[in-house]
C-alpha positions in Angstrom: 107.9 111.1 113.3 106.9 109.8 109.9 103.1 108.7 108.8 104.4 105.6 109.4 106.2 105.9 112.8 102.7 106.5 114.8 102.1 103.3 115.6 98.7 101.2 115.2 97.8 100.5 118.5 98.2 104.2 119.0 95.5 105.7 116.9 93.2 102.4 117.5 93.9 103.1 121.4 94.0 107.0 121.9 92.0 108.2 119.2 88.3 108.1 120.5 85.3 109.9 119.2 82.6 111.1 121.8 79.9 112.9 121.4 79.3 115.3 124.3 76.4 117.7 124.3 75.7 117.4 120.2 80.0 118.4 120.2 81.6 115.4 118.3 85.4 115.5 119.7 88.1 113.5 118.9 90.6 112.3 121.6 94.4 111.8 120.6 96.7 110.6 122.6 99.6 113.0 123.9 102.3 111.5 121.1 99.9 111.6 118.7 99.3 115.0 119.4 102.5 116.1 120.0 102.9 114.9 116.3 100.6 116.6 114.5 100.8 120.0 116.5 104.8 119.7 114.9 103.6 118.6 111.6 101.1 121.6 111.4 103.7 124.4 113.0 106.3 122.6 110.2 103.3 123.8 107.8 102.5 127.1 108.9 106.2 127.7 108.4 106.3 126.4 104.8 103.4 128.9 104.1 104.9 131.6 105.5 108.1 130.8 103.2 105.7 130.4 100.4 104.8 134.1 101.1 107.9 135.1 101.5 108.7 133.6 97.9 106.0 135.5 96.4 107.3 138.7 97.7 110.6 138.4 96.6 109.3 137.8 93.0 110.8 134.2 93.4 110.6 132.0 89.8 107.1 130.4 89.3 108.6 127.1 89.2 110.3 127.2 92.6 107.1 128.3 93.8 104.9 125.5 92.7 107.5 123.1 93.9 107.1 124.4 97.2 103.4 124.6 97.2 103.7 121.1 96.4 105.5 119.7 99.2 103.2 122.0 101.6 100.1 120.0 100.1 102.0 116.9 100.8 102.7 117.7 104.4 99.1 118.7 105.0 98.1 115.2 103.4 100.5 113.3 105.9 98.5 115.2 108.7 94.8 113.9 106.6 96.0 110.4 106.3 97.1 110.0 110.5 93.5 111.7 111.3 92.1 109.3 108.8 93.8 106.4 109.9 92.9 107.7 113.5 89.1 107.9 112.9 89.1 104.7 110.8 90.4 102.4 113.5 88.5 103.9 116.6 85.8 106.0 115.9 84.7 104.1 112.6 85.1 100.6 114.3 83.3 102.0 117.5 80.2 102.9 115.7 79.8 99.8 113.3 79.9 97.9 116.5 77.6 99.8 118.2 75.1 99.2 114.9 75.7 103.0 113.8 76.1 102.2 109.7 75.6 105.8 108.6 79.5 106.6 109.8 79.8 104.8 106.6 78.7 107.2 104.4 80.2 109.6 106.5 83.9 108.4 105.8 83.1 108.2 102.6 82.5 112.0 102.0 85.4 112.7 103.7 87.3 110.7 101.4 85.9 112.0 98.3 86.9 115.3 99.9 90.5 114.1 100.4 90.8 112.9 96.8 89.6 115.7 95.1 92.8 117.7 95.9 
């Protein structure tokens, strides 16, 4: 399932933010889940490869391209959590009069973008 293939209703429906006991949680649906538990598992494998590569003395080149398309993956699973957050939790709290989530997404944004 692409970044494109979860569906907006999804993450504006499943993905809720509580707060319980000073915990924040998130709450993703089962697909939603589903997808990025296989996303991540696809990761772990591609840095596991990655390690592989560097034992076997593989070409720098190769190497970096690899590294490359595991950064991409992991950005895949950042931009569904994002997109997650954005529509549900986000929304929740400006309704709620909560204005400081602003500044909140925006950190994690300038965290995102400085990779």
């Amino acid at each position: 399932m692409s970044f494109d293939q979860v569906s907006n209703q999804e993450l504006k429906d499943e993905s809720c933010c509580t707060d319980e006991e000073n915990h924040r949680k998130s709450h993703h649906s089962d697909k939603v889940k589903g997808n990025l538990i296989t996303r991540l598992n696809r990761i772990e494998g591609q840095v596991r490869g990655l390690k592989g590569l560097i034992e076997k003395d593989t070409y720098c080149d190769d190497v970096i391209t690899q590294i490359s398309a595991t950064q991409s993956a992991l950005n895949s699973v950042a931009k569904i959590l994002l997109e997650g957050h954005m529509k549900s939790c986000v929304v929740g709290r400006i309704q709620e009069g909560d204005l400081e989530v602003l500044d909140e997404v925006l950190v994690t944004i300038q965290k995102l973008m400085k990779k």
